[in-house]
N, C-alpha and C positions, 0 to 999 in steps of 0.2 A: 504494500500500500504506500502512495505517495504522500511525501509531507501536504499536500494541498489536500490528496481526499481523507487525509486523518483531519485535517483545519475542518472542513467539511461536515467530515461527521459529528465530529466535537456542537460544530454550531447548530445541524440537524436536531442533536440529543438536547443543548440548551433548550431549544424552544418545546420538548418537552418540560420545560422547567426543572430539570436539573441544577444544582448547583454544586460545584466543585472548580479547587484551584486546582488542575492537573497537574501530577509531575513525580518524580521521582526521589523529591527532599520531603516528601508527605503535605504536598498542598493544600490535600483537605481530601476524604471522603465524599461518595456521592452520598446527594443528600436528594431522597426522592421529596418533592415540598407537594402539601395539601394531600400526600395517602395516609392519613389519620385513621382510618376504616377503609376496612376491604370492602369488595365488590360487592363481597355476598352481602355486607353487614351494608349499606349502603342505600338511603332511603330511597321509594319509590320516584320519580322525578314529579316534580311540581311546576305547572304552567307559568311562567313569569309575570308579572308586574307592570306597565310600559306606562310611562305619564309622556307629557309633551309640554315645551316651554318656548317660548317665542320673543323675539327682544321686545314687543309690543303687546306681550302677555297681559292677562288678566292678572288681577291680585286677587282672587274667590274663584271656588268652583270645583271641578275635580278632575280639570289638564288632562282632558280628552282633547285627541287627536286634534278634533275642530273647534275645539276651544282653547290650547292651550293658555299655560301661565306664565307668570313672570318667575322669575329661576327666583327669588324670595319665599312666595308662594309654592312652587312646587318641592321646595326643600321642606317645608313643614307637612308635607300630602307625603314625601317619600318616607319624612323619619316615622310616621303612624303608618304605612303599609311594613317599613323594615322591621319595625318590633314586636309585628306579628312572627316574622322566621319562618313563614308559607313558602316562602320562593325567594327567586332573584329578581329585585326591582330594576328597571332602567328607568332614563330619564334622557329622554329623544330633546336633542337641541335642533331648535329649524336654525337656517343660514340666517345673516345679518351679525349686528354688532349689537352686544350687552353691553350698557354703560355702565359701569357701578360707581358709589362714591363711598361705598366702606367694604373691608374683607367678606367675603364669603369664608364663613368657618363651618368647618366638617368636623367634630366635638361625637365623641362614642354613640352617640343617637341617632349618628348618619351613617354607619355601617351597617354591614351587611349581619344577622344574626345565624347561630344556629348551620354553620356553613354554606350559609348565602352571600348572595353579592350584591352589592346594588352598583351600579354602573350610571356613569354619566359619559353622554355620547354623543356625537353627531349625526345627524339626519343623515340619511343615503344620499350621497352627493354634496350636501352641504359643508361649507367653514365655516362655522360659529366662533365670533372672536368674541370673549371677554377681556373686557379694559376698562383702565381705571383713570385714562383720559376724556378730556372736553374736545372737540371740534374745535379749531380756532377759527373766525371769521369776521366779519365789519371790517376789513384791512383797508385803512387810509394812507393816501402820502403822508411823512410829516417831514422827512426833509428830499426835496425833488433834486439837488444837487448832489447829492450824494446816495441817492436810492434807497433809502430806510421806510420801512412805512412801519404801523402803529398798528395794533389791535387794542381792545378794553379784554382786563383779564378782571376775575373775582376778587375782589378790594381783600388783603391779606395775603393771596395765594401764591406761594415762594412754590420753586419748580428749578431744579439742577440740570433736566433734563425736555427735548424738545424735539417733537421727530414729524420730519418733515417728507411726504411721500415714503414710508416706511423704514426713512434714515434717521439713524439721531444725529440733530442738527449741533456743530459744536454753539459753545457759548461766544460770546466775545471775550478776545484776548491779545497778548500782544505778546512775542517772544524775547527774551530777552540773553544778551551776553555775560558770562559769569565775571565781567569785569565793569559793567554797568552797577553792579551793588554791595559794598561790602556787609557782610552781615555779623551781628551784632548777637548779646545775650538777650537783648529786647527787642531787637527786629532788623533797620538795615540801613545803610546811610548810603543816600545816592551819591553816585560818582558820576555817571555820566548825565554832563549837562544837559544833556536833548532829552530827559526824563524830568525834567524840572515841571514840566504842567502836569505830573501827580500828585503834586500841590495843591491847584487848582480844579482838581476832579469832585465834581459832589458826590457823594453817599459814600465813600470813603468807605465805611465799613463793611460794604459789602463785596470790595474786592480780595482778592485771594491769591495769594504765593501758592503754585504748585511746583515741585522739583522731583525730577527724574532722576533717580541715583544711581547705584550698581546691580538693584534689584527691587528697588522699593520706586513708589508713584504716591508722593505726598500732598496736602493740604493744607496749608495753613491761612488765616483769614487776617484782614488786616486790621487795625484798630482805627489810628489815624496816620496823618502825613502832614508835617511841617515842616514848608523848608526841603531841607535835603533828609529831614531821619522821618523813618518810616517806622512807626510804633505798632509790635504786632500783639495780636488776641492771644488771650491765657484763657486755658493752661494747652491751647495747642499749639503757641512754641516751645515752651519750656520739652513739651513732649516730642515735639519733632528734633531738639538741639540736645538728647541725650542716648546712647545705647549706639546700635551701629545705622550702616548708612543713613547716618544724619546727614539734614540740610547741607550744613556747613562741610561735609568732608566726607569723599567719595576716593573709596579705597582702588578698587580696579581703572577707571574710566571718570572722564569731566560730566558732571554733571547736567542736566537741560533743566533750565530755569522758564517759567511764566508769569504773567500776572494777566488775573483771569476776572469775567464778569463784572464791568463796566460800560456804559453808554459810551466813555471816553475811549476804548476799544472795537467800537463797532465799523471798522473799516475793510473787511472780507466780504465776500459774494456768501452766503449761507450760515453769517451767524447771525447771533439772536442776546437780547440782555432785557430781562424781565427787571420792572419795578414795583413790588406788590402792592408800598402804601401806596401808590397813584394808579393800582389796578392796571398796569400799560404795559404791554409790550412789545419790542420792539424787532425788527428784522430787518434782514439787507438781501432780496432774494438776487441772483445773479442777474445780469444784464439783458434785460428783455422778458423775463419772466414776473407775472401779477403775480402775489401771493393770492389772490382770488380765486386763481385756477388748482390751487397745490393743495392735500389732505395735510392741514397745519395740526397736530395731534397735541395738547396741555394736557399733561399725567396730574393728577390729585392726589394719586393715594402712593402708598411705599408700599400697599401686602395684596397681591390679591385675591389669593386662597391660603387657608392657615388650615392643616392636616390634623389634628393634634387630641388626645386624650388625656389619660393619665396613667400610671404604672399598673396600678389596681384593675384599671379600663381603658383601654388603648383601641384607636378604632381600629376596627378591620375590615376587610373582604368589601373595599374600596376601589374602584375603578375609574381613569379619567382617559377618553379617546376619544383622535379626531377633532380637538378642542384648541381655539389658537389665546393664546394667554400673551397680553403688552398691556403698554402702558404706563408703567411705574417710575417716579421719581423717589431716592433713598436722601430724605434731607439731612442725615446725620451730618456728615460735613460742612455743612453751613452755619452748625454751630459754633459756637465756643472751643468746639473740642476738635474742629478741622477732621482731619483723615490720617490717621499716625501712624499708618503703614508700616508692621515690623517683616510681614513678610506673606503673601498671598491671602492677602482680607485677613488678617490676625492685626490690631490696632491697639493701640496704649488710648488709651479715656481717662478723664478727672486726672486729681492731682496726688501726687506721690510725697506724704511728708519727708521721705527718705531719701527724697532726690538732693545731691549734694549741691550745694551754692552756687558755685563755682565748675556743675556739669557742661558748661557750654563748652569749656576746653579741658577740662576735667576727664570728659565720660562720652567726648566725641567720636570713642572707638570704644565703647565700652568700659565698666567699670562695674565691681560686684554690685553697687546698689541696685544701677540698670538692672542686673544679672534676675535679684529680688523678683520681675515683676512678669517671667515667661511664662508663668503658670496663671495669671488674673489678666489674661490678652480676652479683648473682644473679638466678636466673629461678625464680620459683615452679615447682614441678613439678606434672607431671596425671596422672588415677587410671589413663589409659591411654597410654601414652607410644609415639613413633613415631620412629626416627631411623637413619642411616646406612641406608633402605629407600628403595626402588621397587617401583613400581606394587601398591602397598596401597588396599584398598578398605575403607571403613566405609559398609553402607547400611542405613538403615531400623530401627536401634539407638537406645535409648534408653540417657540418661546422666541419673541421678538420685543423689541425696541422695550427694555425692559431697565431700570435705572439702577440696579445692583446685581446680584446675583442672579442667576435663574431660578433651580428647583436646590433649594437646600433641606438635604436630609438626616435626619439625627443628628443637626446641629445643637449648641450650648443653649442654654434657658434663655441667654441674653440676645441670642440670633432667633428670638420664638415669638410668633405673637401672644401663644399661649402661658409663656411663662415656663411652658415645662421639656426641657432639651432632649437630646438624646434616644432613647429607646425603641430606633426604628429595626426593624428584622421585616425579612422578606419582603425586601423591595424592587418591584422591577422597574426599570425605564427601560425601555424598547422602541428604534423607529422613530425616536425623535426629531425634529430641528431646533437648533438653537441657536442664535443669528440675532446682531444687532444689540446685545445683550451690554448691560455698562458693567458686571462682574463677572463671574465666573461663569460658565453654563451650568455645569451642575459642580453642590460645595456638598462631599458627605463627613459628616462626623464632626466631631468637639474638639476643642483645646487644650481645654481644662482639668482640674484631678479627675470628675467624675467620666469622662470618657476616655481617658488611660486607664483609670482605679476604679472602675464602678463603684460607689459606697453600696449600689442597691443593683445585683445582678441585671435586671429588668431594665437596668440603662442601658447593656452593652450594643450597641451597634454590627448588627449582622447579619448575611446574607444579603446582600446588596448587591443587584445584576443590572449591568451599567450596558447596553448593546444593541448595534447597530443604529446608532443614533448620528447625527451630520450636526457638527461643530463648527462655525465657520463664521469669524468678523465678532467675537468677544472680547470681554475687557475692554472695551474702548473706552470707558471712561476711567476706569480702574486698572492702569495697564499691567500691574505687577499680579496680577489673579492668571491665572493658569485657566485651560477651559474645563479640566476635568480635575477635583482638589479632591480625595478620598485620606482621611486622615486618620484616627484609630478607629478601624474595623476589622473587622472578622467574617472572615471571606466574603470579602469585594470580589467580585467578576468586572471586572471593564474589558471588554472585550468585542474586536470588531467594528470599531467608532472611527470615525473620521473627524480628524482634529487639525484643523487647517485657519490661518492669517490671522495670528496672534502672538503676541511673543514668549509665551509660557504654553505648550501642550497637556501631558498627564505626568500628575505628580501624587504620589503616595503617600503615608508615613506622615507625622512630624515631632518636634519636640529635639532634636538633635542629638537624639540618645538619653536625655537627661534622667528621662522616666523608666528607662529599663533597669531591669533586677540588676543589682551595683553601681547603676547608675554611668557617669563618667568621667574620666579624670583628666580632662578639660575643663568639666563642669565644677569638678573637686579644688582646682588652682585657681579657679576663676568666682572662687566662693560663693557658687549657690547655694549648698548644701548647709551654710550655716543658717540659710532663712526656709530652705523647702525641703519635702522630703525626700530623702535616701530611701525608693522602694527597695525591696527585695525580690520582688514577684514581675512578672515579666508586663504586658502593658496587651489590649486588646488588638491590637496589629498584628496579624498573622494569617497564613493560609490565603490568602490573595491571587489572585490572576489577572495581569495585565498582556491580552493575548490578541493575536491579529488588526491591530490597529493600526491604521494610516494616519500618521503623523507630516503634513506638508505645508511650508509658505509659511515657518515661523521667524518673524523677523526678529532682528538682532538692535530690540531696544533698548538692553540691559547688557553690560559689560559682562554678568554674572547668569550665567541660565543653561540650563539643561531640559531634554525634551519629554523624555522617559526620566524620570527625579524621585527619589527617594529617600527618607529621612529616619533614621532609625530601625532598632531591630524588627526584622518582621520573618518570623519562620514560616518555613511551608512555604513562603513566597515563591509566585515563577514570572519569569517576566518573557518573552515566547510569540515567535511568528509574529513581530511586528514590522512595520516596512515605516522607515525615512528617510522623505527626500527636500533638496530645499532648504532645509533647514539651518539654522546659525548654534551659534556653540556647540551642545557636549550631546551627545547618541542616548547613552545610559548615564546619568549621573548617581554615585552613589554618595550623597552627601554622607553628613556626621552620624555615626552610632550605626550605618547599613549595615545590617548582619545576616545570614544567614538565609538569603535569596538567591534564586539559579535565572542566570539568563543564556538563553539559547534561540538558535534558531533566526536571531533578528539581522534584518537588513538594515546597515546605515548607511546612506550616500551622503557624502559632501559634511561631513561635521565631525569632531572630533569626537571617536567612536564610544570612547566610554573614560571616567574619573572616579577611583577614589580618594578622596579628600584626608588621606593618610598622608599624603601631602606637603599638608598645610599646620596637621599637626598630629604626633605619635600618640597623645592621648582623644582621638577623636573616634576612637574603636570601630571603624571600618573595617571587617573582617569576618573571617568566614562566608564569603559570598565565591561564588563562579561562574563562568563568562566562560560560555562553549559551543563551538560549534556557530559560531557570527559568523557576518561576512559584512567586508568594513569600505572604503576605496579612498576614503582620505583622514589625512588627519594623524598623532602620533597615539596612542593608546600608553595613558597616565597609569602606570601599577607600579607607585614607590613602592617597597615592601612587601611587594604579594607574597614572596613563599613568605618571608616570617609573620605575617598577620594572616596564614591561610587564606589568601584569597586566590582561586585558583583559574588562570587562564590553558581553557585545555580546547587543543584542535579548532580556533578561533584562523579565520583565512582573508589577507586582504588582495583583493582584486585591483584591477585597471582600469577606471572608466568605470563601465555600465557592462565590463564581460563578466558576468553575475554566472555562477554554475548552475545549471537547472535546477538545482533544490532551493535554489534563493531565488528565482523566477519563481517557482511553486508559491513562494513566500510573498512575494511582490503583488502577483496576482490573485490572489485570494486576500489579501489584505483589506480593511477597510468595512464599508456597510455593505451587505446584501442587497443582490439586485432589486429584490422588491421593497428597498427604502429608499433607495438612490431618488434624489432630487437635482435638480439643476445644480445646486452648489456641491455635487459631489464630482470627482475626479472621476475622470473615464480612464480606467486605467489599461485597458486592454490599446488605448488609442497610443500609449508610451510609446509600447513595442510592440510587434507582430507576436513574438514569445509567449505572451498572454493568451491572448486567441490558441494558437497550439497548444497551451498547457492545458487549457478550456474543454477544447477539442477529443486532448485523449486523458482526462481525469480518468480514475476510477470508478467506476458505478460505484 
């Protein structure tokens, strides 16, 4: 059998619902999911359920066919059929647009009972989009020399985000040179003179320093401007000018400096700068284009579906397909507390009595106080959130123009609408898109002690099947997010996804060792250990699969990145049969603490093929991993140390060009989504090489 019809089969058996990490370090056993009872024991079938909901729904009635309701109303009609446990209820969406102006929450009483399901779904033929945007429209000139016209928005209504014909439109902004500003412990003193009318700018506080470092994409807001010194907002400088790639010092690479969200900035074809107390806002569409004619989209809400129960009662046997999900502005950032970016949506918030006085130059690369605060990191939140649930299904849903994250699952209490984080099992995503997105496309797991340490089993984060889903044009507001973030769980499946134009792909793992049984002794010199704790016991990361995925077109925004990434120990890992090309930095990176993961089988074109970060430093306990059986074509392959830290490169082959040996064609061509998910924004891969089509040709039955 060829390596493509074992890829093959592996993905046939998935969609039996299988789950396992495959491999040969004990990835994980299968796991048949929902044969709770046998055949025999298994009750007679029961007729289903069907309501109907229409964006111009009733609010009464009983959402028949020809009468359908408003998705308000028929969520109250679905949770009294589900709690009878007769059947499976559906909930048929006719095509158009749902507007909503607060979450839809799915709370234990919208599950399915008794091994039912309820389903929410798309009409035959129809795209049902819920959004949490307004129409923008009245578009007036206000200034005809320069092309800006005016809309009226809702008096108060702050918005980071703005999409125009199904793009997110940038804000206004202006770029700047790192020699234009020196920066300061309080903010920044202008040096170049052609910046003097930021002086002169009204609303002053509503603009915003962002800087792109060696891997982080920060926020911080301004206070005021006098003169030449620029007085910034607390406490998100103090939080952006302490720990590593801070503002002020950029270890690898020069930093890229902005200042963002001003009228005084509105000189590009396609931006936009809202004023809420004057209800206005503004735009500059390109030349020759009415905004009259354009879908001008104003997001309202940050959440627009919240998953969530509680450990006692966790919903389940939830279903969402066919459903397209946009809209969402994330105004965290606009506060006080700016966007403190430690590393892929993980943020520093409020204030640190422990932060040293003198951390501007103190603690510019670290310093144990910083060290103190890896364990009480925030988690960006997503437009659809999923936690304390089981066996949720998302398939064949699009996630667009969306202002933070996509679908975040068994995220922290504090990334939750519900308050309560973590404890998602058997989760599928299947067949998605995800496009347009200002965070990650999908964020799974927590930060925190309780999703390394569960205090309460029922947190742990598992079975999570991430597949054949199409990633393509995320993070664009948030550039340092990666499109796929799975963080401590227990067997993750990612598997089969297309991950394309963004500068971070699939990354696993976090925490950099610190939380595994003994912990690290980086972390031990660097004195965390005097303020958190020294586990003994190993950390929920383990048994994972990161397998046949197309990773393409990831740009090289960040001096610091890796495409396939991973951070800490994770046994039973396999990382296998994935294909990249295009892409910048590093193949496999195995940051700090990787331990005991096999990769095999992977295509890497054009990027420095694989890193461990033994490196950089002897106590970063990178070891125990192996790398076999690649096939690489550029680049030099980083293994300080490998035999003495057991890391074992065995029968790894680099090539010339694109002369790939037919077992890495196999690999190449089966990589990626399945034909029957493929969307315009998926690579046609057989169109590379002819070798594809051949391999096609004479697969395996």
């Amino acid at each position: 059998m060829t390596l493509m019809s074992r890829t093959r089969e592996v993905s046939v058996r998935r969609k039996g619902r299988w789950r396992a990490a495959a491999g040969s370090v004990g990835a994980a056993a299968l796991l048949l999911s929902g044969l709770g009872t046998s055949i025999a024991q298994a009750a007679p079938p029961q007729k289903d359920t069907v309501y109907y909901a229409s964006p111009d729904g009733r609010d009464h009635g009983r959402c028949q066919e020809k009468h359908p309701c408003s998705l308000e109303h028929v969520q109250g009609v679905v949770r009294h059929a589900a709690a009878k446990g007769k059947g499976d209820v559906t909930v048929v969406l006719a095509d158009g647009t749902y507007r909503i102006d607060r979450p839809l929450e799915f709370r234990t009483q919208d599950g399915g009972r008794r091994g039912h399901t309820v389903r929410w779904t798309a009409a035959e033929g129809a795209h049902p989009e819920i959004t949490g945007s307004t129409q923008l429209t009245g578009w007036e000139q206000y200034d005809e020399a320069a092309n800006i016209y005016v809309a009226d928005t809702p008096v108060g209504l702050e918005t980071r985000q703005l999409y125009v014909d199904g793009v997110a439109a940038p804000r206004a902004s202006t770029s700047l040179e790192l020699t234009d500003l020196t920066l300061t412990p309080t903010g920044m003193t202008i040096d170049n003179p052609e910046l003097a009318y930021l002086a002169d700018l009204p609303d002053q506080d509503r603009i915003e320093f962002e800087s792109l470092g060696d891997f982080t994409d920060r926020y911080s807001p301004v206070q005021s401007i006098e003169g030449s010194t620029i007085t910034m907002t607390q406490p998100a400088w103090d939080n952006n000018t302490w720990g590593w790639d801070t503002v002020q010092y950029s270890l690898l690479a020069e930093s890229k400096w902005f200042l963002a969200n001003s009228l005084g900035f509105l000189d590009e074809a396609g931006e936009w700068y809202v004023d809420p107390d004057a209800g206005k806002l503004y735009y500059k569409p390109a030349d020759g284009v009415d905004p009259r004619d354009l879908d001008v989209e104003l997001p309202r809400v940050e959440t627009l579906v919240s998953v969530g129960g509680t450990y006692d009662a966790p919903v389940s046997n939830l279903e969402f397909s066919g459903l397209t999900f946009t809209g969402t502005s994330w105004l965290g950032p606009s506060s006080n507390e700016g966007y403190v970016s430690q590393q892929n949506g993980g943020y520093l918030k409020g204030e640190y009595d422990y932060r040293p006085a003198d951390a501007f130059t103190s603690c510019s690369r670290g310093c144990e106080a910083y060290e103190r605060t890896r364990n009480t990191w925030f988690q960006e939140p997503s437009a659809v959130q999923v936690s304390a649930a089981d066996h949720i299904t998302f398939e064949r849903n699009t996630f667009r123009n969306l202002g933070s994250s996509g679908l975040g699952i068994g995220n922290d209490d504090n990334a939750t609408l519900t308050g309560i984080g973590l404890g998602a099992s058997n989760i599928d995503v299947t067949g998605n898109v995800f496009t347009h997105v200002g965070g990650h496309a999908l964020f799974v797991g927590g930060l925190r002690a309780d999703a390394h340490h569960p205090s309460d089993p029922r947190m742990t984060n598992q079975d999570i099947r991430i597949e054949n889903n199409t990633i393509s044009h995320v993070a664009v507001e948030y550039q340092d997010n990666s499109g796929i973030l799975s963080t401590y769980v227990t067997r993750a499946q990612i598997v089969n996804n297309e991950v394309a134009n963004l500068p971070y792909a699939i990354d696993t793992g976090f925490g950099w060792g610190i939380n595994d049984a003994g912990g690290s002794q980086e972390y031990v010199r660097r004195g965390y250990y005097k303020h958190n704790p020294l586990y003994q016991t190993p950390t929920t990361l383990k048994d994972n699969l990161i397998a046949g995925n197309l990773v393409r077109d990831i740009k090289p925004d960040f001096a610091d990145s890796g495409n396939i990434y991973n951070l800490s120990a994770s046994p039973g890992t396999v990382i296998e049969n994935n294909y990249m090309y295009n892409v910048s930095g590093v193949g496999i990176y195995l940051d700090e603490g990787s331990r005991y993961i096999l990769s095999r089988h992977n295509v890497l074109s054009g990027s420095n093929p694989w890193v461990f970060t033994n490196a950089y430093s002897a106590g970063n306990g990178t070891n125990d991993n192996t790398l076999q059986e690649n096939w690489y074509n550029s680049g030099g392959a980083q293994i300080p140390n490998a035999e003495e830290r057991n890391n074992r490169l065995i029968d790894n082959v680099q090539v010339s060009g694109n002369n790939w040996p037919s077992a890495a064609w196999e690999v190449i061509c089966a990589a990626g989504v399945a034909p029957e998910y493929r969307t315009e924004l998926n690579a046609n891969l057989g169109g590379i090489d002819p070798r594809c089509e051949t391999a096609a040709a004479t697969e395996t039955p």
